[in-house]
N, C-alpha and C positions, 0 to 999 in steps of 0.2 A: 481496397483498403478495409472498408468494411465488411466485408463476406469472410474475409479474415477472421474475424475472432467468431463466427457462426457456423453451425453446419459440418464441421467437423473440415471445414474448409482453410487451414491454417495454411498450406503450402503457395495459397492467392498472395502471401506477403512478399514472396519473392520476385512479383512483377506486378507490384503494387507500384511501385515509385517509378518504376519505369514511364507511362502515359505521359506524367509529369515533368519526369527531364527531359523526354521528349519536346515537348512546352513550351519549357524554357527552353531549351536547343534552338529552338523555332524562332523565339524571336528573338535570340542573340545573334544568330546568323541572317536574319531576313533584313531586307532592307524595302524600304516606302512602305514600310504598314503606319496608319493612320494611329494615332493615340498605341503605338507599339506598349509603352510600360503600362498604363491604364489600363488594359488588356489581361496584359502578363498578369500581373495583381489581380485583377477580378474573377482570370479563369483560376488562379490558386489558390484566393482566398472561399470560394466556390468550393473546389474540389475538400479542402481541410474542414471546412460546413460540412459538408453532405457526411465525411467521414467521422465526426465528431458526434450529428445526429445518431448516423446508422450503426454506432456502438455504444451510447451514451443515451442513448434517448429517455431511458427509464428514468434518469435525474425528475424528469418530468415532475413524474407521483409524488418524490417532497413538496415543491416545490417550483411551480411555475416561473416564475421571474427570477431562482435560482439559474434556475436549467437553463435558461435564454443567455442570462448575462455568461454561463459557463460554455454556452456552446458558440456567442458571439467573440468572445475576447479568448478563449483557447484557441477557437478558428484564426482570429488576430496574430494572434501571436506566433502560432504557427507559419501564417502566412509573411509577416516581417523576418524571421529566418532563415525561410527558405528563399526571399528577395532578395536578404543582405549577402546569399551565399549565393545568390546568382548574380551582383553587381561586384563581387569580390572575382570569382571566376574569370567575367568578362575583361576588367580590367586587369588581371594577371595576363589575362589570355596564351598560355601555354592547354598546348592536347593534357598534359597531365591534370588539369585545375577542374575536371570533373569532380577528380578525388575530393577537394576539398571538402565537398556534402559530409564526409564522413564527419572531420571534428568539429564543424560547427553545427549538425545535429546533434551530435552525441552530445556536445557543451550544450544545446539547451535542453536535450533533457535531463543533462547531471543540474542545469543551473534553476528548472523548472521545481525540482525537490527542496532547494535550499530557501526561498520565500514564501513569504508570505499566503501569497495566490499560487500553490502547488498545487496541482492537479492531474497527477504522472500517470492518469489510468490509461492514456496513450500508448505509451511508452513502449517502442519498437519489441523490444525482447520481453515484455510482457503476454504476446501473443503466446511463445513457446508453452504457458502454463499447462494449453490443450495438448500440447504435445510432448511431456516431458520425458520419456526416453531420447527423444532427439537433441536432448540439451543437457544433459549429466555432466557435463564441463561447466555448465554455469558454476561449480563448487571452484574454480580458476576465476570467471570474468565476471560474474553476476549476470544482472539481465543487459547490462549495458554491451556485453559479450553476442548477443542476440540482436541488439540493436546495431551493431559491426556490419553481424552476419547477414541480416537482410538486404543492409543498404548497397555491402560490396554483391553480392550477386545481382541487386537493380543496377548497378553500374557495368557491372558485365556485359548483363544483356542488352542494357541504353548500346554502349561501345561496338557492340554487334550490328547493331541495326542500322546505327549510323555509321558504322561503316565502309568505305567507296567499292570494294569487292568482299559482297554480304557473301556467307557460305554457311551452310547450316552444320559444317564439319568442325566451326568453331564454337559451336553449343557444345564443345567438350568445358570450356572453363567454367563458364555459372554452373552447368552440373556436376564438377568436379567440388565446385565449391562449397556445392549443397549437400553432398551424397558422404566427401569427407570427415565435414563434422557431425555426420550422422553416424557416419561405420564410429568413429574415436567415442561417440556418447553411449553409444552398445557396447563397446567395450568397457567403459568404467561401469556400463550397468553389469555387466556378468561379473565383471572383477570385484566389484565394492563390496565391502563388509565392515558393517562395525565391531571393532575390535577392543572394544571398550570394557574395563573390567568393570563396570557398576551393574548395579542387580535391576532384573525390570521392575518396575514400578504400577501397582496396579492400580486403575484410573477408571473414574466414573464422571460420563459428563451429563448435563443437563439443558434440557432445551423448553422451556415452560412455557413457549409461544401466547406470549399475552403480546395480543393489538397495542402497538407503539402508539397509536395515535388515540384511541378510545378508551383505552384500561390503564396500559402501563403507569402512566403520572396520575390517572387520577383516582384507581383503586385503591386500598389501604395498602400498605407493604403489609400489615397482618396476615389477610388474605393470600397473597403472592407467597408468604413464606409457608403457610401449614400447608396450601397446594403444592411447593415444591416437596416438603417435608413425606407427603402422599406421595409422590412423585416418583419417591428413590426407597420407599420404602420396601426392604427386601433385597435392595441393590445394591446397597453400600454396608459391609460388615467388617471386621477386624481387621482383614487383610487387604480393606483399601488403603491405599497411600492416599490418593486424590480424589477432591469430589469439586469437580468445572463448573461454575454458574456465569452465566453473560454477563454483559458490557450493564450496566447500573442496575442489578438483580436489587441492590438496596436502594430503594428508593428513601427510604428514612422514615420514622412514624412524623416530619413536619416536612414540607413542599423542598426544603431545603439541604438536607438531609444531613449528613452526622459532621459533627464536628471533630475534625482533626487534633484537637488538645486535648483530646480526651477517649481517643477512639477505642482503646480498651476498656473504657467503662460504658461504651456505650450503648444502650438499651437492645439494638439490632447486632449487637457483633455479641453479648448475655445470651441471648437467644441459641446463636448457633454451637458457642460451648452447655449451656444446658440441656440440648436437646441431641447433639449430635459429640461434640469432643468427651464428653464424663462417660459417652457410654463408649467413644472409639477414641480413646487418647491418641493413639498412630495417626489419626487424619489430618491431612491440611487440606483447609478449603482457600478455594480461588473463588474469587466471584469480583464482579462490577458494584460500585456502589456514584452515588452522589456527596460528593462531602465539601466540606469548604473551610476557611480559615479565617478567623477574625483579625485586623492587626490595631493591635494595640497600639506598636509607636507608628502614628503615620508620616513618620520619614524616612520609613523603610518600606512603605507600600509600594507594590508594583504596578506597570502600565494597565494592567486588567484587574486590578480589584473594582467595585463599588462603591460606591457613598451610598449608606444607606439616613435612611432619615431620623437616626439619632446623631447621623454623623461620624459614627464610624465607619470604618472598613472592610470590603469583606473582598474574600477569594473564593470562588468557584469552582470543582474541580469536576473533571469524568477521572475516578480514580479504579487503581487496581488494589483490592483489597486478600494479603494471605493471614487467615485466620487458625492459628491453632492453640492448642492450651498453653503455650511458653509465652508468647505474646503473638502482637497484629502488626502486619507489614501493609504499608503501603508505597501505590505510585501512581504518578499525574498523567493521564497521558499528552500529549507533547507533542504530536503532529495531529493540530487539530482540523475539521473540516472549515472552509473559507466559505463563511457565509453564512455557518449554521451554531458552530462553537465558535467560532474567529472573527472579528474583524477585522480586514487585514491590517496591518500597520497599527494597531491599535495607540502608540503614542501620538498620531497625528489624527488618525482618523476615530479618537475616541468618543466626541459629540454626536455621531451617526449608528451608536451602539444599537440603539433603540431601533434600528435598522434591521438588526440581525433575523434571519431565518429563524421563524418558531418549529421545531422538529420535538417538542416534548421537552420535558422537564425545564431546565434553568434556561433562557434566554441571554442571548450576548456571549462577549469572550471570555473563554474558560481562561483558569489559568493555569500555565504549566510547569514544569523544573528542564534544568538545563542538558546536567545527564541522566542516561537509562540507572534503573535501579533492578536487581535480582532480588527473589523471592528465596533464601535459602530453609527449607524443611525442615523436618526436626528429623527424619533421615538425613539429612545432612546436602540431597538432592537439591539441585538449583534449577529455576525458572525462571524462562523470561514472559512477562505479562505482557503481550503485545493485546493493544486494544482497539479492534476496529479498523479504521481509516491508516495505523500505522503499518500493517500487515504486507500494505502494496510497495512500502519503504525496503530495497535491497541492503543498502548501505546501514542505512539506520538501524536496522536489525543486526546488524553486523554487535554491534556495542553492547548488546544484552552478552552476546555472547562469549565477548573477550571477558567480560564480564563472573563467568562463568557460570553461562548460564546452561545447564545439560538437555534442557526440554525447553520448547518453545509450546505456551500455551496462548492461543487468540481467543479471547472472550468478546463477542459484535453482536450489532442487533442490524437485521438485513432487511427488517419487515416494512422499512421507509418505502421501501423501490416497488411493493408491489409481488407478483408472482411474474416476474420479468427476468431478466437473461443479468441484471444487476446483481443479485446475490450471488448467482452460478460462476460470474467472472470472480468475484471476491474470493469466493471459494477457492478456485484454481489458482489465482495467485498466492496462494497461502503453497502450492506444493514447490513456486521459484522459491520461498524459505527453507523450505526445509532440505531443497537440494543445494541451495549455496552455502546452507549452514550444516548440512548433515546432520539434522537433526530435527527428530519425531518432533510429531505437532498433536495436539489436542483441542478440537473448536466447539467450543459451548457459543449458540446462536440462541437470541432469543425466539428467533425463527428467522428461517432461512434454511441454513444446513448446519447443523451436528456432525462433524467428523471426524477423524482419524487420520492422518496422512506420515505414511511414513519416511526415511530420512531418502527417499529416491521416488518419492513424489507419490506416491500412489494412494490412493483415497479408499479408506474404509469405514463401514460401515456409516455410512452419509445416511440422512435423516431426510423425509422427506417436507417439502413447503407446504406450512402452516397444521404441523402438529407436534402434541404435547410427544416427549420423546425422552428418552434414557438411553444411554448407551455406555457397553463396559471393554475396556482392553489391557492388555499388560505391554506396556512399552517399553522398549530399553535404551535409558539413556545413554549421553555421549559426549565423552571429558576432550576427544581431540578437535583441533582449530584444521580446518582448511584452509588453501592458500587463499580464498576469498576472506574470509573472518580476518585470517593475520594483518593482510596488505591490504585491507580494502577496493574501491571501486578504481584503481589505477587508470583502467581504458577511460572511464567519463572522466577525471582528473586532469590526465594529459591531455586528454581533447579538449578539455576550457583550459589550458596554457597555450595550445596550438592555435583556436580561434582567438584567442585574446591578443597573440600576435599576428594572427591574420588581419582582425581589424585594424592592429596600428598599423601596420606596412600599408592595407588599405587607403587608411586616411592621406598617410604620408605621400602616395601616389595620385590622390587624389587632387591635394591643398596646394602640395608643397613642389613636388616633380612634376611640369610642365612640361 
């Protein structure tokens, strides 16, 4: 499972899961084994350990007792799943009820995105990011389409082995099954073109690798901005449309930083129309900021505001800010990290704030908005501000889009994890966006990677870890929906209605039919 996402080793996920059924096969059929479920449990909650370490491990670098609680209770939770799908099996007990793996994995990792404690960097069809000519049909299933894909070829091959007369002449089905949706994903790759009548759009991004932990919060933003202002100097002229700055480039001239009631007047958004929009009116910039809200009537505050000690209220935001001379758009982002921006549950468990992961700037739960929002340019081009942690989100990116949004822009800061295999994986999940969305991508990293990826996944001009960096392209946007954008993540959908009736029928079999 884990040599999977390393080494260029992606094709280990197709007899990844296999060991495992095996397993369980083992002791559903066995009889007089001692502590038989005790067992079963300890060697799968074991095995989702070791695989959670051996891809995840760099959480470490934030945060120690982050990473522990993430790789004990993701291993947990994992392991409860894949129990519940093997006490559901046994008691159906028909040859077909291997199947079942299918929709009650896929329902926990559709159900794993929608709480609190989300943490999808698992997620079976995630792996393809390394491989993305093999997966050009994710613009049909998303990555839950991948997540299908792997589990039925482990079930092929399980079917094979344990089968009473093995023959190796029936290794034609898993590699029929692997080999199929690979010729169909070369095909949409030689067939695709965008056919979109808008004009390219020419883009400058920025990468100003200031240390998250030693600079970024506590250097002036003065500083941080005349260096970036050096930065593009020479780089950005008339005919830029765009100029990318990362995930909270504004830190604000106070700890706190700008106030949303006022964020056109405010002394850091002066800045970049005096210095950059008076001489290029055409530019919109993107960039990351810190901002927050005060609320005046507190009966209308939300679960994550503060009391502060005058006794008002405040909001907290990691915002996405587009800047140009007409006016300043903003947005919250909204899948935040569990632990570090989030509390989970924050209505219940808001006493324990003081808890949260210190990872730089504001401490505790940010606060977010309910839907995505578009960045619309004064060309008239639309963006979607994906920030960070939401990047790994299939479905949720879906929404910018319907949205209309014609570019998807990621602005992150990857310098928490270290010079580890953490950024690298971010990275490449950013190219399953851009193929279920068809649509180019631009990454401004504080450090990390700087890149390009175009709408059939392909990565340009990437920047290298831990330097100052600039990089320019002309991208052409793209006004049509795919049948992913339009219908959403259908396969994870119907799999949590299918496990959700798998459970009742379970119970019912269980309680009630003696």
């Amino acid at each position: 499972m884990s040599i999977s996402w390393f080494f260029g080793l992606t094709a280990f996920i197709f007899i990844a899961f296999t060991p495992l059924l095996l397993i369980e096969n083992y002791f559903s059929v066995g009889d007089g084994i001692r502590r038989k479920k005790l067992k079963f449990i300890g060697l799968t909650y074991v095995t989702f350990l070791f695989w959670n370490l051996g891809v995840t491990w760099w959480v470490w670098n934030a945060s120690a007792g982050g990473a522990l609680m993430a790789f004990l209770c993701n291993s947990l939770l994992m392991t409860i799943v894949f129990v519940t799908f093997s006490n559901i099996k046994n008691k159906i007990n028909k040859p077909w009820s291997i199947w079942l793996l299918l929709p009650i994995w896929l329902a926990w990792e559709y159900g794993h995105t929608l709480w609190d404690l989300t943490w999808p960097w698992l997620t079976l069809g995630n792996i393809f990011a390394f491989k993305p000519n093999w997966i050009q049909w994710y613009e049909f299933t998303g990555t839950s389409g991948g997540s299908l894909w792997t589990l039925c070829v482990n079930i092929l091959l399980f079917k094979i082995i344990t089968s009473s007369n093995f023959s190796l002449k029936k290794t034609y089905k898993p590699l029929a099954a692997i080999l199929i949706p690979i010729a169909f994903s070369y095909l949409i790759l030689f067939t695709y073109k965008n056919t979109s009548a808008l004009k390219e759009q020419n883009i400058v991004v920025v990468q100003p690798n200031i240390d998250p932990y030693n600079e970024k919060f506590d250097i002036g933003y003065n500083d941080q901005f005349l260096a970036m202002l050096y930065q593009i100097k020479g780089k950005v002229n008339s005919e830029t449309n765009y100029l990318v700055l990362p995930e909270t480039f504004v830190t604000g001239m106070t700890w706190y930083g700008l106030n949303e009631d006022n964020l056109n007047s405010c002394e850091e958004v002066i800045w970049f129309r005096d210095s950059l929009l008076t001489k290029f009116p055409n530019l919109n910039i993107i960039t990351g900021a810190c901002t927050f809200t005060i609320y005046t009537d507190t009966k209308n505050i939300s679960s994550t505001a503060r009391k502060q000690q005058n006794g008002s209220f405040v909001d907290f935001y990691n915002t996405g800010l587009q800047i140009n001379l007409q006016k300043t758009q903003s947005y919250h982002k909204s899948k935040l990290v569990p632990g570090s921006e989030l509390m989970p549950f924050p209505a219940l468990l808001k006493p324990l704030e003081s808890l949260a992961i210190d990872m730089g700037g504001t401490i505790g739960s940010l606060g977010i908005q309910k839907e995505r929002d578009v960045f619309e340019g004064n060309n008239g081009i639309k963006v979607a501000p994906v920030i960070c942690y939401e990047s790994i989100y299939g479905d949720y990116c879906t929404e910018y889009i319907r949205k209309g949004a014609n570019f998807i822009f990621i602005i992150t800061n990857d310098g928490w994890w270290g010079n580890t295999p953490g950024y690298k994986q971010h990275l490449n999940y950013g190219r399953l966006r851009a193929i279920e969305t068809r649509r180019c991508i631009a990454r401004s990293a504080n450090t990390g990677v700087s890149a390009f990826i175009d709408e059939k996944g392909n990565i340009s001009q990437s920047t290298n870890w831990w330097e100052k960096a600039v990089i320019q392209a002309s991208l052409k946007p793209n006004d049509e929906l795919t049948f992913f954008v339009k219908f959403g993540d259908l396969i994870s959908k119907l799999s949590f209605i299918i496990a959700s009736i798998l459970l009742v029928y379970y119970w019912f079999l269980r309680f009630f039919k003696r």
